[in-house]
C-alpha positions in Angstrom: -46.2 -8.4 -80.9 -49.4 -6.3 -80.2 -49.3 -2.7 -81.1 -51.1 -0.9 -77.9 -51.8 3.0 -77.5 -49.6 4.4 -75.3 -50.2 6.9 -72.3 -47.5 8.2 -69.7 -49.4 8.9 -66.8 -47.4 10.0 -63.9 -44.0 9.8 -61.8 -44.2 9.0 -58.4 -42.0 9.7 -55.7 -44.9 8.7 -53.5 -46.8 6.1 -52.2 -50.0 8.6 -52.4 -49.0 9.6 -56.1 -49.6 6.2 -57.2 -52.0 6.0 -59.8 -55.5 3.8 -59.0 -56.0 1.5 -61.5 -57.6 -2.1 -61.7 -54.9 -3.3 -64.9 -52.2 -5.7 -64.7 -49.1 -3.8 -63.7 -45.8 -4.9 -64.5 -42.5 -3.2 -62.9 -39.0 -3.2 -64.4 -36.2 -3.1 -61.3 -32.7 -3.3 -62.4 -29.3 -1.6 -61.6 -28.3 2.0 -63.2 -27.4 1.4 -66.4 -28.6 -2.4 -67.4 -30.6 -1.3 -70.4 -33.9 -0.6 -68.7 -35.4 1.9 -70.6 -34.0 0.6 -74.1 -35.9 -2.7 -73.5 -39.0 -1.0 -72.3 -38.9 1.5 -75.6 -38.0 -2.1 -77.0 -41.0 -3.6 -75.8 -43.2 -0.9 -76.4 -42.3 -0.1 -80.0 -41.8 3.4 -79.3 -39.3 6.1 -77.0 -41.6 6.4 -74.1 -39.0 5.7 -71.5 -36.5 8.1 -71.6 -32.7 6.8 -71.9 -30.3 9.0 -70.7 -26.6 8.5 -71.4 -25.4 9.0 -67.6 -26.6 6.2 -65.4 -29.5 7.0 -62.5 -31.3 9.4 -64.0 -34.6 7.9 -63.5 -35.7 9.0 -59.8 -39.3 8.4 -60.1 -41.4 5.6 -60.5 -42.5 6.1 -64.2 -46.6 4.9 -65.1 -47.8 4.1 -68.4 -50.6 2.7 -69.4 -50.9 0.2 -72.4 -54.8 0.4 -73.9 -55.9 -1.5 -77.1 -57.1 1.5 -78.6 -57.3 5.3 -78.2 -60.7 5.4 -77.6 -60.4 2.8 -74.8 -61.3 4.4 -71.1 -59.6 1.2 -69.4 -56.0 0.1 -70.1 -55.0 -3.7 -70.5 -51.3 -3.1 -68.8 -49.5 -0.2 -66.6 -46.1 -0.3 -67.3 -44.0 1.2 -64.3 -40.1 1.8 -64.7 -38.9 1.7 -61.5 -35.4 3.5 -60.3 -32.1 2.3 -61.6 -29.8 1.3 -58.0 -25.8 0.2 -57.9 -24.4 3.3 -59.4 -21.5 4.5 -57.3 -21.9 8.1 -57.5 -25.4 8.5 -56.8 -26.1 5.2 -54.7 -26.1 6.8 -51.1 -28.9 9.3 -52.4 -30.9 6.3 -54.2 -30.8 4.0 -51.4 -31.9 6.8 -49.2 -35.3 7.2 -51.2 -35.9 3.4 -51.9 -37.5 3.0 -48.1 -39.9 6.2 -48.9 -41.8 4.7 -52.0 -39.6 2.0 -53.9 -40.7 -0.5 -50.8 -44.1 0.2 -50.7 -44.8 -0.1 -54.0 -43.2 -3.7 -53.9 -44.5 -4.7 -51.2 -48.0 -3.2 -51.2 -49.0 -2.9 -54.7 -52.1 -5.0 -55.1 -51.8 -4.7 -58.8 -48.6 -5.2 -59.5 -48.8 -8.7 -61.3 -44.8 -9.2 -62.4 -41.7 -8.1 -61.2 -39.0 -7.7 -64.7 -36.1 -7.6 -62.9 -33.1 -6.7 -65.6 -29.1 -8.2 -65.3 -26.5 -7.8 -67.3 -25.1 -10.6 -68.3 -21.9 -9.1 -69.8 -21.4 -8.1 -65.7 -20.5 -10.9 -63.1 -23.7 -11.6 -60.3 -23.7 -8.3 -57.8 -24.7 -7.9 -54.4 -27.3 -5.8 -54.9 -28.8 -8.1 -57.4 -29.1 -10.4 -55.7 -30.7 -8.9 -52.6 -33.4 -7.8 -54.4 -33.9 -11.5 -55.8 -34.0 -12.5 -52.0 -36.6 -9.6 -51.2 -39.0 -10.4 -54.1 -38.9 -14.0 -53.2 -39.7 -12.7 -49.3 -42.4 -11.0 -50.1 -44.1 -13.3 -52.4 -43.8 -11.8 -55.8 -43.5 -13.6 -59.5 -40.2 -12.4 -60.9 -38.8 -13.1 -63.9 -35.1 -12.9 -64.5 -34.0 -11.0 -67.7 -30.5 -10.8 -68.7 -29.6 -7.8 -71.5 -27.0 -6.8 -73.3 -27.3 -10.6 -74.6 -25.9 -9.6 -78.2 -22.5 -9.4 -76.8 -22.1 -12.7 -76.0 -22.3 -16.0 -77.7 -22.4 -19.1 -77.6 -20.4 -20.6 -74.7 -19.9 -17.3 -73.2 -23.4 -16.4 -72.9 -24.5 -19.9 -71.6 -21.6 -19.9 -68.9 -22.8 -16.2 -68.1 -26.5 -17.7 -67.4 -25.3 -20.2 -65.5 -23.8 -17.8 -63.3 -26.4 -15.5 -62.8 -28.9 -19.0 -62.4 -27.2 -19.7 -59.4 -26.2 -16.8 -57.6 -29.8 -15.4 -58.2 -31.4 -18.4 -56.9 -33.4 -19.0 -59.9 -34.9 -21.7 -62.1 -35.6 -19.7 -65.4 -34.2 -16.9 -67.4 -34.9 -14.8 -70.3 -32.1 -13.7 -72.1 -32.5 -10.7 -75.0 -30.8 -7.6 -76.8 -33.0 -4.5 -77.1 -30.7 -3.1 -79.6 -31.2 -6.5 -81.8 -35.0 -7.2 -80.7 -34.1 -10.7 -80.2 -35.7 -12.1 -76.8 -38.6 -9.6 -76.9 -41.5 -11.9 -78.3 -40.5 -14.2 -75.5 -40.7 -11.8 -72.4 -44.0 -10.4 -74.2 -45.3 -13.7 -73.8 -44.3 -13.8 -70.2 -45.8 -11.1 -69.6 -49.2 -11.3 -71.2 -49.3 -14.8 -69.4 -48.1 -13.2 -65.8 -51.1 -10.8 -66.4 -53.4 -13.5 -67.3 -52.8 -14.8 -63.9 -53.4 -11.6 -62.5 -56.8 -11.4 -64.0 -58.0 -15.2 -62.8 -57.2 -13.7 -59.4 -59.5 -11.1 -59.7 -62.8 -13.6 -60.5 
């Protein structure tokens, strides 16, 4: 895994607070409470994203930027933690602000280069899942499929779960990983350094 300096930049709760930058961006979308920031802290080898213990905390999009060095001007990746949605007490006031920057970003972002979106696969396929699979797919972005929490099943269990999720999401691949374990990560950093790869080529 390659170590990168890290930099939290903003949180937006705009369209016009988004950050301008040319980098790669990849976005992590999942329901209240799936593990989100765990797997980015995961991922980033370090408690940037804050984890709170009640669901829905996160209201803001959350920027960081991933350089190679300190001394680098220009970062390689923006991370942005988007929103947890699904949680019963607050899910009226979430859905409310989705419209005013959460759908803009996904569907005007000219940067954003891969869409993480985060099930747990301890928890049967929900609704809200899967409309956002259908929405990403409508408006043309790469996705990837990530189920957490994958240290609570085994064997049986956790491929029955999968093929669950696989079909009610509408999907051909699936990551699955445990953030507390660190099994999984290599494989969704590779996804990701290839998804922003692509990005890149797109650019020439």
């Amino acid at each position: 895994m390659r170590k990168y300096h890290i930099q939290f930049l903003l949180s937006a709760t705009d369209a016009a607070q988004f950050p301008e930058t040319s980098a790669p961006e990849i976005a992590f979308l999942g329901r209240s409470n799936v593990g989100k920031s765990s797997l980015i802290n995961a991922l980033l080898g370090a408690r940037e994203a804050k984890v709170s213990s009640t669901p829905g905390r996160t209201r803001a999009i959350n920027f960081f930027a991933l350089h190679d060095s300190p001394k680098q001007p220009r970062p390689e990746l923006i991370f942005a933690d988007l929103p947890g949605y699904g949680y019963a007490k607050i899910s009226k006031s979430i859905s409310a602000e989705w419209p005013k920057f959460i759908e803009p970003y996904l569907a005007e972002r000219a940067t954003l280069a891969l869409c993480v979106c985060l099930v747990d696969v301890n928890v049967p396929p929900q609704e809200s899942d899967m409309q956002l699979a259908r929405y990403l797919q409508g408006a043309g972005r790469a996705t990837l499929v990530v189920g957490t929490k994958a240290d609570k099943l085994s064997g049986n269990g956790l491929t029955k779960a999968r093929h669950g999720l696989l079909q009610s999401l509408g999907v051909e691949r699936m990551l699955t990983l445990s953030a507390h374990e660190g099994r999984g990560i290599s494989e969704l950093w590779k996804a990701i350094l290839e998804a922003a790869a692509l990005y890149r080529e797109s650019q020439t």
